[in-house]
N, C-alpha and C positions, 0 to 999 in steps of 0.2 A: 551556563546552561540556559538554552532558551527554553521560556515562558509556555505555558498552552494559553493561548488568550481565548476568551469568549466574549460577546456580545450580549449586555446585562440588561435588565428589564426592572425596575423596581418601585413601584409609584408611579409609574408613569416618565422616568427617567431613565433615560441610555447610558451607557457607561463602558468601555473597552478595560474588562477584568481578568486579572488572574487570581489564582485561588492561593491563599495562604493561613498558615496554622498562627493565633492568635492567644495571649491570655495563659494563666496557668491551669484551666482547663483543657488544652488545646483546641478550640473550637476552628473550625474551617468556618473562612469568611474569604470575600469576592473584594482584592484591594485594584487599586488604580493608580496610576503616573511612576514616575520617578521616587516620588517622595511616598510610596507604599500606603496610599491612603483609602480607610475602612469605607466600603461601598454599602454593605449588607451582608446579613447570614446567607450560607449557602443553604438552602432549602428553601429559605423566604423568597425568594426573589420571584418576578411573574413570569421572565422569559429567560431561556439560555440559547445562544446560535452559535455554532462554531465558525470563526472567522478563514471564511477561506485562504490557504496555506500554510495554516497552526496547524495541521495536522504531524506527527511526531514518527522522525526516520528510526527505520532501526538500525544496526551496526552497519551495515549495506548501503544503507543511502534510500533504501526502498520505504513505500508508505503503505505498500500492502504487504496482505501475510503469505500470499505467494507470489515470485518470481518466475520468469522464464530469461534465461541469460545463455547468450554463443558465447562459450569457456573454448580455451586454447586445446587441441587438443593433447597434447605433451603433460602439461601438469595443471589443467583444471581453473587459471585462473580468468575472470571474467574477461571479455572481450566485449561486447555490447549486451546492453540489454535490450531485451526485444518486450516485455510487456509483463504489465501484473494483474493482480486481481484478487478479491475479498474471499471470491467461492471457490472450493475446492474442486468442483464438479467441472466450473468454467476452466479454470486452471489446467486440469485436465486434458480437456479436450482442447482447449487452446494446444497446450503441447505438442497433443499428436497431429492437428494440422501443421503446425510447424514443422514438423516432420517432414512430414513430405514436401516441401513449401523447400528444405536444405536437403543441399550434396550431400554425398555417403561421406565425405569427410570434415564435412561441419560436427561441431560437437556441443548440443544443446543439456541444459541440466534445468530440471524445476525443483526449487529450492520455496521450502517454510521456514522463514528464514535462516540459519543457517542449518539447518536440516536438507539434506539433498534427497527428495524424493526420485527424482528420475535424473536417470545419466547417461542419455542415449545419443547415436550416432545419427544423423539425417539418412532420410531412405531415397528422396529426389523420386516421388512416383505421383506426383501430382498430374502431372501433363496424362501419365497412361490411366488414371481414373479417371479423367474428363474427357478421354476418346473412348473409355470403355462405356461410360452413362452416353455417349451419344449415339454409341452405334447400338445399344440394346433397347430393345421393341418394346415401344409406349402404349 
C-alpha cells in the first residue's frame, strides 16, 4: 500500500515523512527511509506540505470526489474520462456544458465516487446557443 508522504519541518530540519503508529501507547509520529526511522511527534513539528502526487486514488483511479466520465452506452462502463473536480457546484455545471459540447448518443455520467449522480444522454446544442447569443440584441 503506498504511503501518504509529507514534507516535514521540525527544528529547523526537512525530512520526507510518513506517519506511523508507535509504542504501547499508540502514539502517531512522522518516520523516514526504508529503515522506519522516528522524525518527531505529529503535532510537534513546525511545517507540514503535501508532496505533490501523494495525493490518494479512490477505487476509480480518480483523485477527486467528483468525476465526469463517456460510459459506453450499452452497459455503463467507462470509456474516457473527461474531468474532475473538489466542488460539487463546479461539477455540476461542468457536466451540463458537457452536454451540449456531446451527440445525442454519447453517454456521460457524474459520479461521487462510486455514486452515479447524473446519467444523462448528450444534447449536441452547443453551436444553436452560440448563433442564438449572437443574433439576439445587445
Amino acid at each position: 500500500m503506498p504511503r501518504d508522504y509529507r514534507l516535514i519541518n521540525f527544528n529547523g530540519e526537512w525530512q520526507v515523512c510518513s506517519k506511523a503508529r508507535r509504542g504501547h501507547g499508540e502514539r502517531i509520529v512522522w518516520i523516514y527511509g526504508k529503515e522506519r526511522i522516528f522524525f518527531c511527534d505529529v503535532g510537534r513539528e513546525a511545517a507540514v506540505y503535501v508532496l505533490p502526487g501523494s495525493e490518494k486514488e479512490n477505487f476509480f483511479g480518480d483523485r477527486f470526489n467528483f468525476s465526469i466520465d463517456e460510459v459506453y452506452a450499452e452497459d455503463g462502463r467507462r470509456k474516457e474520462r473527461l474531468g474532475g473536480m473538489n466542488n460539487v457546484v463546479a461539477a455540476q455545471r461542468a457536466f451540463t456544458e458537457l452536454l451540449s459540447h456531446h451527440s445525442k448518443r454519447t453517454r456521460l455520467q457524474l459520479r461521487q465516487g462510486g455514486f452515479v449522480m447524473r446519467d444523462e444522454f448528450g444534447t449536441d446544442d452547443y453551436k444553436e446557443r452560440v448563433w442564438a447569443a449572437r443574433k439576439a440584441p445587445v
